[in-house]
Backbone as a ProteinNet text record, in pm:
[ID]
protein_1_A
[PRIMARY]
XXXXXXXXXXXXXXXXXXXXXXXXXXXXXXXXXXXXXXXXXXXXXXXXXXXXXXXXXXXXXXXXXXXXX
[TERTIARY]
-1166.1	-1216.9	-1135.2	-1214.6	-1133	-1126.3	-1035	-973.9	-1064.2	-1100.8	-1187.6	-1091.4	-1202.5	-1077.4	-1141.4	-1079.3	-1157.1	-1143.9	-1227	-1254.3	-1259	-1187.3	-1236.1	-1365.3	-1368.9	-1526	-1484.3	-1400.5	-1358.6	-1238.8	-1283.4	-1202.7	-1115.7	-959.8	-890.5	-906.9	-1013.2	-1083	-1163	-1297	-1338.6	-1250.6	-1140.9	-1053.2	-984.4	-939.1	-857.8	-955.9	-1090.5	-1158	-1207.3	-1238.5	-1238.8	-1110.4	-1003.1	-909	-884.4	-923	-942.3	-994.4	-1118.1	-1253.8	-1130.4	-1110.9	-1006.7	-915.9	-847.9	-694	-823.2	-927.4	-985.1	-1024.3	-1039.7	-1098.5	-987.3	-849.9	-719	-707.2	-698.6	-660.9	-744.7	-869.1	-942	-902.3	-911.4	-846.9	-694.5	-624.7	-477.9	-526.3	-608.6	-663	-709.8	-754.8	-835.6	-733.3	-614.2	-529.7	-410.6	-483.8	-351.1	-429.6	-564.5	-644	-666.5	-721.6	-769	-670.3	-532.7	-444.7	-304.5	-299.6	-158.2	-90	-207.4	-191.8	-246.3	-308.6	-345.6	-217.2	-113.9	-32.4	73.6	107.6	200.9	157.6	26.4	-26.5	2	9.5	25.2	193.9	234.5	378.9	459	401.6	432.2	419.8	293.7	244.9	347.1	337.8	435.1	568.3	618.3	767.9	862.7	802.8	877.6	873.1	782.4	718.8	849.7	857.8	918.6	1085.9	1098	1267.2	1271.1	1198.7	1229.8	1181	1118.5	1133.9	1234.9	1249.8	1433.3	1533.8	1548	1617.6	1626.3	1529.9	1522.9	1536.5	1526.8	1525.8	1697.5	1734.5	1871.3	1924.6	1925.5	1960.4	1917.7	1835	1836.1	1923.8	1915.6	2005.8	2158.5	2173.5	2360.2	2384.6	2265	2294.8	2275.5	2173.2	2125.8	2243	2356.7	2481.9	2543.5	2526.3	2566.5	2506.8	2363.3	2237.6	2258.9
-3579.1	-3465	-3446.8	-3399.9	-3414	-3259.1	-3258.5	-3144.6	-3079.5	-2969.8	-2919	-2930.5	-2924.1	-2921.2	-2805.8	-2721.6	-2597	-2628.3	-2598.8	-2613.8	-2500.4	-2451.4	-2264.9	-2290.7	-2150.5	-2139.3	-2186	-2140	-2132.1	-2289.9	-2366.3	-2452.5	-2429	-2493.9	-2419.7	-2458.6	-2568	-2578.1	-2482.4	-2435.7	-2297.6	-2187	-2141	-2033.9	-2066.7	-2159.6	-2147.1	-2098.6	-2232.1	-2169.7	-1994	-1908.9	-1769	-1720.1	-1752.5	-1706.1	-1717.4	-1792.4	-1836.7	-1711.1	-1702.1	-1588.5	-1465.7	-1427.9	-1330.1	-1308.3	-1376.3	-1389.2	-1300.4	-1416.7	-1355.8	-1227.8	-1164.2	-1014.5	-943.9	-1003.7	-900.7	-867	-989.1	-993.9	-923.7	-881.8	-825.2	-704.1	-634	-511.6	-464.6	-623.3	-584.6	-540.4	-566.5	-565.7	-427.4	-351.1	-251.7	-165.4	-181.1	-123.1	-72.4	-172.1	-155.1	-148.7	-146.6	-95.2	49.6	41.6	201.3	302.6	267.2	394.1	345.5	247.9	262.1	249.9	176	214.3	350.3	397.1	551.8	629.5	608.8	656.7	646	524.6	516.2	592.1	583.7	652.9	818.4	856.6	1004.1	1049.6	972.8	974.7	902.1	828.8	808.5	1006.2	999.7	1114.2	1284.2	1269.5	1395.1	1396.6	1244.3	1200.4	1311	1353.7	1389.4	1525.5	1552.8	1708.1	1760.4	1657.2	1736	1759	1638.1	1652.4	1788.7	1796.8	1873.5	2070.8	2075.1	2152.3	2135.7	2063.1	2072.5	2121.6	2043.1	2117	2270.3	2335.2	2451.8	2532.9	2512.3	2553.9	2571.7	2466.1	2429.5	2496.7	2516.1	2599.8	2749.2	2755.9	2912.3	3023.8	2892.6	2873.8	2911.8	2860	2865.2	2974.1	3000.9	3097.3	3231.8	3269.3	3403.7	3473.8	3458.1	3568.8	3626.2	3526.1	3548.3	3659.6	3638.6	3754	3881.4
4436.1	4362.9	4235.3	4120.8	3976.6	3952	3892.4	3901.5	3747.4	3733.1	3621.9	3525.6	3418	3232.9	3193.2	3165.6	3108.2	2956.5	2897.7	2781.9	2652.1	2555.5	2535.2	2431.1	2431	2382.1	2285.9	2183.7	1993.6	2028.7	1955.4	1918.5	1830.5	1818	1701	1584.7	1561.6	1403.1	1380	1446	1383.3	1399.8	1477.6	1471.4	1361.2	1284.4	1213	1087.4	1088.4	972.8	973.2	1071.2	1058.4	1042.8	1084.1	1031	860.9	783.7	672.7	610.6	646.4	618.9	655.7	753	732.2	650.3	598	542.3	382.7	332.6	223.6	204.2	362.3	342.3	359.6	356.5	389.4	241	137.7	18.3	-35.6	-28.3	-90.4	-69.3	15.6	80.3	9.2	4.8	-53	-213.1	-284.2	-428.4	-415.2	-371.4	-377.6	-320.7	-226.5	-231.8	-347.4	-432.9	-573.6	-676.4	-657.4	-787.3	-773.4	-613.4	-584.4	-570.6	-503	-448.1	-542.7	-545.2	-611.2	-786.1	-863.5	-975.4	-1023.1	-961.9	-1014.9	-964	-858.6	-832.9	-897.4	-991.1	-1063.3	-1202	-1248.6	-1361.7	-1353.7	-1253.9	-1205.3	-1227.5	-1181	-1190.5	-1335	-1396.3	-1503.5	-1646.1	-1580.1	-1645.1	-1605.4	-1487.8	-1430.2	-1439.2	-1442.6	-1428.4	-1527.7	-1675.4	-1720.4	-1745.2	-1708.4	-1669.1	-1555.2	-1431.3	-1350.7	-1358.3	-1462.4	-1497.7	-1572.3	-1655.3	-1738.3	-1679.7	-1547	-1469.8	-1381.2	-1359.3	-1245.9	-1354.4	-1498.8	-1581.4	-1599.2	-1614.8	-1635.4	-1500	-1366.3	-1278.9	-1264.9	-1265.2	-1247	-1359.7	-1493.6	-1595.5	-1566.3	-1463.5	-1446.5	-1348.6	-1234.9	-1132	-1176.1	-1279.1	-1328.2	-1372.1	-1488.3	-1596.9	-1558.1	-1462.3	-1466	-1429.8	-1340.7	-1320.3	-1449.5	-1582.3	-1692.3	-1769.6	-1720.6	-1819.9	-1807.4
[MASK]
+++++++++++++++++++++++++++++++++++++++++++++++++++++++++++++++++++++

């Protein structure tokens, strides 16, 4: 009696080729992650960056000074 060969369904030539197809829809995803959320996030912060120094300045200059007023 011969002993069975199991065989799997997905051979690792088409697993690798869907893995392929995957890897392309990660990258796409990674693209739209840095078109959609993260350069608008640096644009935001480029834009506010100096807005908020220059409110910590004055906060912090108010902070010191007012015992003086």
């Amino acid at each position: 009696m011969k002993a069975e060969r199991r065989v799997p369904i997905f051979s690792s030539r088409a697993f690798g080729i869907r893995r392929c197809y995957r890897r392309g829809a990660v990258s796409t995803l990674d693209y739209v992650l840095l078109v959609g959320v993260i350069l608008p996030v640096a644009a935001f912060c480029m834009w506010a960056g100096p807005r908020l120094i220059w409110l910590t300045y004055q906060m912090v200059y108010v902070l010191i000074g007012w015992p003086f007023m």
